[in-house]
N, C-alpha and C positions, 0 to 999 in steps of 0.2 A: 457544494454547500448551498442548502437554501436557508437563508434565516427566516427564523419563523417572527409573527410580530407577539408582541408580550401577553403573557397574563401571570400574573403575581400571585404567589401562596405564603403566607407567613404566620406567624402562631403568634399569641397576644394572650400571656393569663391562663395557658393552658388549651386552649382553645385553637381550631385550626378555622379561621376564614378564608373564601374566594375570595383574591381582589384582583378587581378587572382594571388592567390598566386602561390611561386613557389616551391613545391612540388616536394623533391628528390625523385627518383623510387622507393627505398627501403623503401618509406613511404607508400605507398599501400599497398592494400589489406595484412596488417598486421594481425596478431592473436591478439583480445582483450579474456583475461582473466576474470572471475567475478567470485567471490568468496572467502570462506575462510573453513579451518580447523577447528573443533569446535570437543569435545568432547558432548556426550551423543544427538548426533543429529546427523538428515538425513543432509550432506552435499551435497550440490547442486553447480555446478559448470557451468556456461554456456560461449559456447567456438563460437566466431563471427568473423565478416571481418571487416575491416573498408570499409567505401565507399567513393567515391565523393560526394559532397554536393549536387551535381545535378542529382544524381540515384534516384533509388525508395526508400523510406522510409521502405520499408520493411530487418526487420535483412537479413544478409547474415551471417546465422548458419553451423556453421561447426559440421558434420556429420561423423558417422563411426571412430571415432579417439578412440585410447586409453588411459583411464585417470585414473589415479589412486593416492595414498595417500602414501605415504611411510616415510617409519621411520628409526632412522640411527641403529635401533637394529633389522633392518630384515623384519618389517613388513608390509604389504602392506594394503593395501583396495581397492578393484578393483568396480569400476563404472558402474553404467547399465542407457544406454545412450537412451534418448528419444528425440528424432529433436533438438538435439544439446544443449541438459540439460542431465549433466551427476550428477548419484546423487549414492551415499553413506550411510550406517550407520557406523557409528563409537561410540563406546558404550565408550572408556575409551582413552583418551590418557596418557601415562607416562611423566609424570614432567620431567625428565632430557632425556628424547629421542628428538632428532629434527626431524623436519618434514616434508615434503615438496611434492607439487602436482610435478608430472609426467605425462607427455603428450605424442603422440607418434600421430604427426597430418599430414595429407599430405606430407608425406618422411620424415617429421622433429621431431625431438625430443626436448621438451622446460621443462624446470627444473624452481622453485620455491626455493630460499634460504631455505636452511635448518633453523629451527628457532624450538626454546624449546617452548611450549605453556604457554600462560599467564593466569593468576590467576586474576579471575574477581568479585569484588567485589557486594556486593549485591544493588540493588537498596533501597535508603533508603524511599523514599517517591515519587510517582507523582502527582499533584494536578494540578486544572486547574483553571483558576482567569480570571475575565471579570473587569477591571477598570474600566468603565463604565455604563452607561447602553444600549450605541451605540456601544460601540466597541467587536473586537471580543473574540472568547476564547480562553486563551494562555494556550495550555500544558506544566508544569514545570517539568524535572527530576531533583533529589537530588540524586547520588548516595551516598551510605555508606561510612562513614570515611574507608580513601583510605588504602590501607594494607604497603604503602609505604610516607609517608608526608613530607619525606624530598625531593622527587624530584616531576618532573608534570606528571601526570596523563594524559591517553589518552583514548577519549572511542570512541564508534562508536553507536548508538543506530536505532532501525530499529522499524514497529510497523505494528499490524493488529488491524484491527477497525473491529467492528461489533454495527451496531445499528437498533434501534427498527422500523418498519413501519404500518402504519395502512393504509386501505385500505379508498378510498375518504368517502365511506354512507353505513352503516350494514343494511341488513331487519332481520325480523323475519318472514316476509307475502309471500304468492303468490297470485297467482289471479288462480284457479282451472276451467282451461277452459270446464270440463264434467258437475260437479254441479253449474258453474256460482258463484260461490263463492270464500270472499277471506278468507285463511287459514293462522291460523299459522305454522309455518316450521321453527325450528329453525339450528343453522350449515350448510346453505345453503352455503356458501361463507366465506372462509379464511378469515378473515376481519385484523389478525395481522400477522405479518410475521417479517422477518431480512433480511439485505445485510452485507454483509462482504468488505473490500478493504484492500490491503496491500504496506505500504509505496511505493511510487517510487525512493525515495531519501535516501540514508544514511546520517543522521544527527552526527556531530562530535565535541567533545571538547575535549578542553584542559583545563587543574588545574590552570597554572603557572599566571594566574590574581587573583586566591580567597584565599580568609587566610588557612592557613594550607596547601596547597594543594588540599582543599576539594571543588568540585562545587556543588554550589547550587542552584538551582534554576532556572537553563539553561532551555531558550527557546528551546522546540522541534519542534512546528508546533504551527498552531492555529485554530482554526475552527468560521468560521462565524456565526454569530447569526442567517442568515436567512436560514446556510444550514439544509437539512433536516437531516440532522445525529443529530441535537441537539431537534429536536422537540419533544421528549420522553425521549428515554433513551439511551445511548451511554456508550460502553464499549470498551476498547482498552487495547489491551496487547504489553506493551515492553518490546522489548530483547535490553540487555546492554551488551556489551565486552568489553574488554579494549583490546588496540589495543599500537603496538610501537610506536613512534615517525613517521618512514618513510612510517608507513600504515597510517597515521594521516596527512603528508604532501599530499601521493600521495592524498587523498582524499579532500584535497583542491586544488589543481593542478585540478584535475580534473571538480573540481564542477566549477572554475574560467575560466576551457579551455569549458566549456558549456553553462557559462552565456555570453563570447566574441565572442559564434561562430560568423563565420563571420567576426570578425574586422580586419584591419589592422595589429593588433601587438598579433593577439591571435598566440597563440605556436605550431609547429606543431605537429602531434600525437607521433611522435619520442621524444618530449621533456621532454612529460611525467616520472614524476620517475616512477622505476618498480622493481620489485625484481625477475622476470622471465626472464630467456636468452635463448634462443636457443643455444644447442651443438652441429647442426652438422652443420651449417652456420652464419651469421653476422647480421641474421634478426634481427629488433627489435620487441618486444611483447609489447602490452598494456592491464596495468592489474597489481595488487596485489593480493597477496596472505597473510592473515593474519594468525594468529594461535593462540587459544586459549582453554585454558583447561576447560574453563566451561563458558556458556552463563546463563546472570539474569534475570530473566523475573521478570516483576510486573501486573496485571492485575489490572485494577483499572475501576467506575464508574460514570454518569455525567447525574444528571436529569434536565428534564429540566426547572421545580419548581422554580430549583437553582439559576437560570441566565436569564436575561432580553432578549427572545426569538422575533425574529420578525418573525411571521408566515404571508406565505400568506394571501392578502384579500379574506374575505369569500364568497364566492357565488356560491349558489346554481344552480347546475347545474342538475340536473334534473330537469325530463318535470312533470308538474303539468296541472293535469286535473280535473274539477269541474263537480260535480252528469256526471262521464262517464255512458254510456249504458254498456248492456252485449257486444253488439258488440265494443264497445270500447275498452274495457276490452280484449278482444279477439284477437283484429288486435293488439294492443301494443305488447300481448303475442308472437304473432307468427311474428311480430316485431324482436325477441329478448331483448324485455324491461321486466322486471322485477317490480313488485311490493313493494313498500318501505313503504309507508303511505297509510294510509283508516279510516278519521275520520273526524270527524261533524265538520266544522269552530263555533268558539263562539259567533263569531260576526254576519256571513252571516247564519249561520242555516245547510250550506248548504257542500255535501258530498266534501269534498278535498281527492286526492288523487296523490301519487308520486312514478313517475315509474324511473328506471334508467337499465342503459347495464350491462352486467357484468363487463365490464373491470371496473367499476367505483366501485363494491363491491369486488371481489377478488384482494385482496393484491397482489397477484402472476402475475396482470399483471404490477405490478409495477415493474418486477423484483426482487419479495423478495422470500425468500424461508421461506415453515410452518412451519418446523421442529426448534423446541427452541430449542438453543444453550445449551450444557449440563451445561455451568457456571452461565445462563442468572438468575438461582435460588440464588447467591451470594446476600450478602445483605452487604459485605464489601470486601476493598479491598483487595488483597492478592499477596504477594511478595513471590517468587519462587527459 
């Protein structure tokens, strides 16, 4: 995330005017923070500038800084920083230590509230529901009866997808341009393969609307019927933490200062809460810092048997050609067309044949990768 700083558009009478917001100096090129503390995980930390809305879209990553993890009982974790991702292992945090990120950026030094880590309960269920047979598919999280129910619960939940791809048309033939003949060949062409993606948004609840304390059945995302992630098999792993209160506000503060950009009355990046300060001047930082003692993962999966799937219309795109010559056969070949079909019509008598590119049989130019995912063999879901 990089915030950008403000400029305002709003209609008045009909009428579309610029309005420039006005933007104290000390709201520039501010430090935004991302991140959180987490035990039994690579902690990643990436460190930005804020920009003008009318700069390039490209982060302005800060670079060369020292960042590290510190604990009020001495202990550190020092960071090995890659273009402005500083990242971490941290195998164990202690319950009653606090915690807090350390920065050491362009002259400045910026601190992270001290804060004991929080105890994250497990995910109890995630399921995915289509009310329809037009509408889309909603992903439900249930987290576990909370370890706390007499007050509200706060989570933060995040997610990697991975799902199945097949490639447009498999052969098993080629056309043998020495002997004039077609063969069989089987494994010419990757025909399945996976992509992977991972959230862009932190998704976040709170308890204080459902009985007990307990939420159920929270909307995460949804996934359309016509996208290609449901036209097979889809698997997606969420991590759940439970997060304070003021990690839980900043984090609507911020999702609301991203859906107004631009408006009138959106807030400037300084309004944001934050729980980092700078000690050795008045700057302001944007950014939380959470902390927590254990992240929940659920791995869970979604065929597409399951759900009223709109797949593209079907049409055949490869070239069909009827009793071709050797020389036919040949110019196709050094075409770069390939072989798919070689067989008698039942109707016309007569030889059919279908040639297609590779991009149209190797999966991998769809951007998926061969290599099956080592969980993709699960055949239930599994909470972590």
């Amino acid at each position: 995330m990089v915030l950008c700083l403000i400029v305002g558009v709003f209609t008045l009478s009909g009428c579309i005017e610029e309005y420039e917001a006005d933007i104290p100096a000390e709201d520039s090129n501010l430090l935004v923070v991302e991140g959180a503390i987490c035990s039994g995980n690579v902690n990643k930390f990436i460190l930005s500038r804020t920009q003008a809305i009318k700069s390039s879209d490209t982060p302005q990553m800060v670079t060369g800084a020292k960042v590290s993890v510190r604990g009020s009982d001495g202990s550190e974790y020092m960071t090995q920083e890659t273009n402005g991702y500083y990242s971490c292992w941290i195998d164990a945090l202690t319950p009653d230590v606090e915690y807090y990120l350390h920065i050491e950026a362009d002259g400045e030094v910026y601190e992270s509230e001290p804060q004991k880590p929080l105890r994250t309960e497990k995910i109890a269920e995630v399921k995915a529901v289509q009310y329809t047979p037009e509408s889309n598919i909603d992903v439900l999280v249930t987290p576990a009866t909370p370890f706390d129910s007499d007050k509200t619960n706060y989570y933060s939940w995040t997610y990697d997808e991975t799902w199945e791809v097949h490639s447009d048309y498999t052969t098993i033939l080629y056309y043998d341009t020495e002997t004039l003949e077609h063969k069989i060949k089987v494994d010419q062409f990757p025909s399945l393969g996976w992509k992977d993606a991972t959230s862009s948004t932190i998704i976040v609840g709170a308890s204080s609307n459902y009985e007990g304390q307990h939420i159920q059945k929270l909307e995460m995302y949804n996934i359309g019927r016509g996208n290609e992630r449901m036209y097979y098999r889809y698997s997606c792993l969420v991590h759940q933490r439970a997060i304070s209160k003021a990690e839980y506000e900043y984090e609507l503060a911020r999702r609301q200062a991203g859906s107004e950009m631009g408006g009138l009355f959106t807030p400037q990046p300084s309004a944001l809460p934050t729980n980092i300060r700078c000690l050795t001047s008045n700057k302001h930082v944007i950014g939380y810092v959470g902390c927590s003692l254990n992240t929940s993962e659920y791995r869970f999966f979604l065929n597409a048997k399951d759900f009223s799937i709109l797949y593209p219309e079907e049409e055949d795109t490869r070239l069909w050609l009827e009793n071709p010559s050797e020389e036919d056969c040949c110019r196709l070949v050094n075409k770069g067309m390939y072989l798919c079909e070689w067989r008698t019509s039942t109707s016309t008598g007569m030889l059919e044949t279908a040639w297609a590119f590779d991009y149209q049989l190797d999966v991998r130019f769809k951007g998926a990768y061969i290599e099956e995912p080592d969980f993709w063999s699960l055949t239930e879901d599994v909470s972590y």
